[in-house]
N, C-alpha and C positions, 0 to 999 in steps of 0.2 A: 504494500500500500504506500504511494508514494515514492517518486522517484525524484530529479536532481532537480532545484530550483528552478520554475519556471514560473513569470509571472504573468503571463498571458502575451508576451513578448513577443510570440510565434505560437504556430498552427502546431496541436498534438502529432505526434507522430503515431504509429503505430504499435510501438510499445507502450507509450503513456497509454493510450485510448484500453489498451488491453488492462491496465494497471486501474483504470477509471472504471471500466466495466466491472474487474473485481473485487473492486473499493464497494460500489454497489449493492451485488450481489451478495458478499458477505452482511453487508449492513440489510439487506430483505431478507435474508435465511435469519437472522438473528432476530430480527423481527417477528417473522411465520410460528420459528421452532420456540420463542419465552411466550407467545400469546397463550398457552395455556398456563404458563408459571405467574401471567402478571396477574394480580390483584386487582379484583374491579370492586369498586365502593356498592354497596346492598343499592337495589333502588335503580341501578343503571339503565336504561332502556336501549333496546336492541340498535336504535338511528343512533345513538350517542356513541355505542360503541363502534357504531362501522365509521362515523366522522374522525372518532379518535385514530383506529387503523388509515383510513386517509392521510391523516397530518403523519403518520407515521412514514406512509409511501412517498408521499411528497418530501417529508424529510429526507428519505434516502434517496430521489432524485435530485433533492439541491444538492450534494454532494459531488456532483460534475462540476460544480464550481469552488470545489476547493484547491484547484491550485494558482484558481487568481486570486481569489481570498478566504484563505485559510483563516484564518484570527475571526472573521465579520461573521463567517460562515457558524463557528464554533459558540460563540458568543451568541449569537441567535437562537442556534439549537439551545443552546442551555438555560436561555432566559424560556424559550417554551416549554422545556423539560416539566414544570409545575402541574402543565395543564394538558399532558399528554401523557401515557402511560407506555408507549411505546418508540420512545428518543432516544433509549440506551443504544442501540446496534447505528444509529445514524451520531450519535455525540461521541462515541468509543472512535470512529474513523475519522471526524473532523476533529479530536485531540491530539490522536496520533499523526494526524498529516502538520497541526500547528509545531508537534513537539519536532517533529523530522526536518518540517523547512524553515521552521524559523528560529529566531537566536534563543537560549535559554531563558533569559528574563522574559521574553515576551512570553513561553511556557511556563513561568512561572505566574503571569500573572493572568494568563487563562484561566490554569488551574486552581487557581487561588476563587474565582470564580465559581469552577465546577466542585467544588468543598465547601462552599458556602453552607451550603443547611447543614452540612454534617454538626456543626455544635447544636445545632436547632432541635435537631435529631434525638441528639446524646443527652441534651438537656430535661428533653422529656421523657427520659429513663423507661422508654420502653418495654414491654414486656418482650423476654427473648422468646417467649412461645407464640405470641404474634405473627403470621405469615407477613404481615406489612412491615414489620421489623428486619427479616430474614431479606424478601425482596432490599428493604432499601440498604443494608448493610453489605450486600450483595454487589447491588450497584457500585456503591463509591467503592468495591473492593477492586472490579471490572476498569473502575476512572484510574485507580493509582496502579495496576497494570497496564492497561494501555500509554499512559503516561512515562511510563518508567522503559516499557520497550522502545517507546518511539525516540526515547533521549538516548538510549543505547544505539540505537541503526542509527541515529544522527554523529554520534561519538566513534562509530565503525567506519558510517562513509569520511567524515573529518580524518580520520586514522589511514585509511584507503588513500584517499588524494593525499594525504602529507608524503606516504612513502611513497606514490608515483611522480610527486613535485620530487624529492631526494632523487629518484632514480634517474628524473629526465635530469637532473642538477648535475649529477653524478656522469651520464652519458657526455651531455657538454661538455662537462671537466677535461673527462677523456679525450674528446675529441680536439680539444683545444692543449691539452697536451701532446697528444699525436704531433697536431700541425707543431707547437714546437720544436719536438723532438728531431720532427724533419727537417726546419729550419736550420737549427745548428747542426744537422750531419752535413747538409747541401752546403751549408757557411763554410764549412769545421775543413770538409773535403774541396769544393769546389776553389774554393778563396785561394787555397794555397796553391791548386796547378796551375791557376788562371793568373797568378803573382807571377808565378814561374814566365809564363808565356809573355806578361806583360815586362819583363826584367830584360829579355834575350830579344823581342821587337824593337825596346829603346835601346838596346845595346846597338843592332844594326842599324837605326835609324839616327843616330847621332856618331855611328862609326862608317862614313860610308865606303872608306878607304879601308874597310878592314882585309885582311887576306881569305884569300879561298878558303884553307882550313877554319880561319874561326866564323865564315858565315857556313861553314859547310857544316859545323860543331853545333854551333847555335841554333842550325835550323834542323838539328836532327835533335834537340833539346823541346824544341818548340811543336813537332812532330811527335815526339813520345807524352810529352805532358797536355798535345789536345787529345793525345787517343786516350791519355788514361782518366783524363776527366769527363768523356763520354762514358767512358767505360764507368765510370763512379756512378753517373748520372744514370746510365741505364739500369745498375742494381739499384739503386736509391729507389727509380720509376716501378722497377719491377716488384719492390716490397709493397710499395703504396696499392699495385694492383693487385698482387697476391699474395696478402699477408699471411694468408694459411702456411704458404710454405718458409714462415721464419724469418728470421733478422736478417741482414748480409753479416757476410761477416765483419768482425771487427778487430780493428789494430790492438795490437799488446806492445807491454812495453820492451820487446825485444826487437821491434820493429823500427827503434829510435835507430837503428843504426842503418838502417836503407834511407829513411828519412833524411838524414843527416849528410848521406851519400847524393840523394836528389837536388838538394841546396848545392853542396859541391859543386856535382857537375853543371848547375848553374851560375859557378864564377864564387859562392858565396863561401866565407869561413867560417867555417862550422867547428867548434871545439866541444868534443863532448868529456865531460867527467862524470863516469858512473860507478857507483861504489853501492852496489844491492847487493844485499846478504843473500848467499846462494845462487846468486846471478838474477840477471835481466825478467828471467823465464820462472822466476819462483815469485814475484811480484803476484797480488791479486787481482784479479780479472778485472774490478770498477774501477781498481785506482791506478794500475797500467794504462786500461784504455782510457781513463780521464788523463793521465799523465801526458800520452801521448799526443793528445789533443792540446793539451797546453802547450807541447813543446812544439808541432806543427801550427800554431798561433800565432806564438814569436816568433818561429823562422818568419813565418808570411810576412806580420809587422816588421820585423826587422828590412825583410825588403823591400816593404812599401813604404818605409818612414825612417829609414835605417839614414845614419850620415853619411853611406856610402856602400855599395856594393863589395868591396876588399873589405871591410870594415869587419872584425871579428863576432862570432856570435859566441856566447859562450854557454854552454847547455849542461845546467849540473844536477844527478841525480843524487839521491841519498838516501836509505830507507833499509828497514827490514823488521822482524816481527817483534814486535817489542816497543818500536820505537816509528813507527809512520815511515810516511814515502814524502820527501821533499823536493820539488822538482823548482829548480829557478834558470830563465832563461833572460841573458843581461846583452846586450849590443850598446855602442856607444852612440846616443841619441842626436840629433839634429839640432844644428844651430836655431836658436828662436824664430820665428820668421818661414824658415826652409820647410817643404814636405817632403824630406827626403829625394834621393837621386832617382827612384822608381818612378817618380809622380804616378803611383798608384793612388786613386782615389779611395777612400774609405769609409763608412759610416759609423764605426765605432761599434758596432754590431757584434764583433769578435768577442772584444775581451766581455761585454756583457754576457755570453753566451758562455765562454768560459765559467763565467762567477756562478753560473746557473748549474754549468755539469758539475764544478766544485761542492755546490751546496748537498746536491742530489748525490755526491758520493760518500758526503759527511765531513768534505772538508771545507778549505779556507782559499782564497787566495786575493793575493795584496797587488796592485802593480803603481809604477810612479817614477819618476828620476831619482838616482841615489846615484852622487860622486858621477855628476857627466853621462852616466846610461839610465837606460830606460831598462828595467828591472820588473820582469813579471816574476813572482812567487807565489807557489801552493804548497799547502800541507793538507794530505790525505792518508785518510786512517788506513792501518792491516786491519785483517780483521781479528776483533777482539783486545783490540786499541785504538785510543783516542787518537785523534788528529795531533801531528808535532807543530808546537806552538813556532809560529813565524816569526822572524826578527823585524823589526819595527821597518818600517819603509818608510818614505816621505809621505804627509798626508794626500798631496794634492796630485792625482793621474794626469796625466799627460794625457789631454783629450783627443791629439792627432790620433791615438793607439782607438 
């Protein structure tokens, strides 16, 4: 009895109208089957009683209009309840439609209403062997059950939509993490071969007197780092369309050393110190492949913002179990003023996106000028230890990065 708020707003549908029919129908069965249980005063005459069954029927026809006014509906019936003896089966369905569609106080001060005689009742200490006792006690027993379900199915549908409101909340979430996720893989991966590509085009295009071998070098440089950023690009595509079949795969931090080799053979110095207990390949999986990501960050930066292409990088690892994974990548930064030799352009996107894989692997990372370079640090936890506390860095980032 009773479905989702509707105030006459729009046409019933075919659910409602079924819901309306059996709002009804129960209210006339209850009707039919109490006519011999209800108590008629001595004296009644047979026209009086079939007027009375009228208002009865009529009652339960007004009841098509309770979902545009439930409350006017209910209040009516109640104020003629006095003077009919068959309103119970049509005031029991306009309670419980007030209690379902509308707010609690307005239920309470319905019912507040339909409890009225009850002192009136009690007052006059009735005889419990009185059939008109038994009927009216009956009643109001019928009012505070009706009453009390209709505020429970209003407390369940409330309870229903909160946890489908969490779920669709929850869905968005995800999905709005997705698109991040892919954001900084596409940043994390793309940024750096396309720095590449962009390093080795200015090289040729401000050397144009270079010799055969270094445009021959440079453009077999330029050639491997577009195939291999398609090639990124196409697993990257391929997860988004078929996530069933898994993540691509992902760098570890044994991988700093092909990395490292890729800058190289793009002109750049690359210095790496690595001191992981048990090696490279006993690091843990979130904080290698975060590591890694930081340390392909600052090569990038370094070449897009870097004071120079010869200009040293210097890439220091540290870590092992017990004691966290510290990874700092330091290049000597650019005169004030200058974007670096690259004129790579940038939107500062990186290192945000770093702070983010940092956060989400439980660590930390600081970046800023310290002593003439530009100094990216993180600290990320082993597992079953804390993050290694980071040494102070300048407050203020270097916003080119």
């Amino acid at each position: 009895m009773g479905s989702g708020d509707n105030r006459g707003a729009k046409r019933r549908n075919a659910r409602e109208w079924a819901v309306d029919i059996g709002a009804f129908l129960f209210a006339a069965c209850f009707l039919v089957l109490s006519t011999d249980q209800v108590v008629i005063e001595p004296g009644t005459s047979g026209t009086a009683l079939a007027l009375d069954q009228l208002r009865g029927g009529l009652a339960c026809a007004a009841l098509f209009l309770r979902r545009r006014r439930p409350v006017e509906l209910a209040v009516v019936l109640l104020l003629l309840e006095p003077f009919s003896h068959f309103m119970a089966g049509p005031i029991m369905v306009a309670l419980f439609t007030v209690a379902v569609r509308r707010p609690p106080r307005v239920t309470g001060y319905v019912a507040v209403l339909a409890f009225a005689p009850l002192p009136f009742v009690l007052a006059h200490r009735p005889d419990l062997d009185d059939p008109r006792t038994g009927s009216a006690l009956t009643y109001f027993v019928l009012l505070a059950a009706t009453v009390g379900w209709g505020l429970y199915v209003r407390s369940r549908r409330q309870l229903i939509a909160s946890l489908r409101e969490r779920a669709d909340q929850a869905a968005a979430d995800a999905r709005r993490e997705a698109r991040e996720d892919v954001a900084r893989e596409m940043h994390d991966v793309l940024a750096h071969r396309l720095s590449l590509l962009s390093v080795h085009a200015g090289a040729l295009e401000f050397n144009p007197d270079a010799g055969r071998d270094q445009v021959a070098r440079a453009a077999g440089v330029i050639r491997e780092s577009a195939h291999q950023a398609l090639q990124d690009l196409r697993e990257i595509i391929g997860v988004l369309r078929a996530p069933e079949t898994g993540d691509r795969p992902q760098p570890v931090l044994a991988d700093l050393e092909r990395l490292a080799d890729e800058s190289r053979r793009a002109g750049a110095d690359v210095r790496l110190d690595l001191e992981v207990d048990g090696g490279l390949e006993a690091a843990p999986a979130v904080a290698g492949r975060t590591a890694y990501r930081i340390v392909q960050e600052g090569l990038t930066n370094a070449r897009k913002h870097g004071s120079g292409s010869g200009a040293p990088v210097t890439v220091t690892v540290r870590g092992g179990a017990g004691r966290g994974l510290t990874v700092e990548v330091r290049n000597p930064a650019p005169s004030p003023g200058t974007g670096g030799s690259a004129r790579v352009p940038g939107a500062g996107q990186g290192l945000i996106g770093l702070a983010e894989r940092a956060l989400l692997a439980g660590g930390t990372l600081e970046h800023g000028r310290v002593d003439g370079d530009f100094r990216l640090h993180a600290a990320l936890p082993w597992p079953g230890t804390a993050p290694a506390a980071a040494p102070q860095a300048a407050p203020a980032p270097d916003a080119t990065h």
